[in-house]
C-alpha positions in Angstrom: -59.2 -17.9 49.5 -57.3 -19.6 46.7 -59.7 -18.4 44.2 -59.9 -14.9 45.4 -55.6 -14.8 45.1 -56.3 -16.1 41.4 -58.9 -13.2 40.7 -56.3 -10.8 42.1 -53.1 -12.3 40.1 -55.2 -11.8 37.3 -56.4 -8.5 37.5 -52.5 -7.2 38.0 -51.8 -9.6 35.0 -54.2 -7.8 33.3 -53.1 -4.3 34.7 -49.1 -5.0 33.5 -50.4 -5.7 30.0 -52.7 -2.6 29.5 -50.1 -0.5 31.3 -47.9 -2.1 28.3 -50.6 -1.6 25.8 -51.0 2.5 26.9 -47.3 2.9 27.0 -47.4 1.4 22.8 -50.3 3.4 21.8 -48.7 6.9 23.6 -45.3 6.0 21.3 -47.6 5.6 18.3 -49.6 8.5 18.6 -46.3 10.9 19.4 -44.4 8.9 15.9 -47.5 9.9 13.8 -48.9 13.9 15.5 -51.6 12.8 13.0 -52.9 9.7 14.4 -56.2 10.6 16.2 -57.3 6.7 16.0 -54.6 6.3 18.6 -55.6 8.7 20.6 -59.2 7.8 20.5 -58.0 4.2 21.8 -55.9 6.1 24.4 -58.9 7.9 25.7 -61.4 5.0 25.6 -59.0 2.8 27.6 -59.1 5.3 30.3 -62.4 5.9 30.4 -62.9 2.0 31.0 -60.6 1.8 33.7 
């Protein structure tokens, strides 16, 4: 059990920090209407999860 509790800490660990990591690239790509780079990082993000 104690390893399956690590496995799920980690996966909301990870969650938080690509939730943070959307919420960056969404301010970047609305700063610059020109950035498509960060919208192509946007898109491939939530395609992978």
């Amino acid at each position: 059990m104690d390893f399956l509790k690590k496995v799920l800490k980690g996966a909301k660990s990870l969650e938080k920090k690509l939730d943070k990591l959307e919420d960056v690239v969404e301010k970047a790509a609305k700063q610059k209407k020109g950035s498509s780079s960060a919208k192509k990082i946007l898109g491939k993000l939530k395609k992978k999860f």
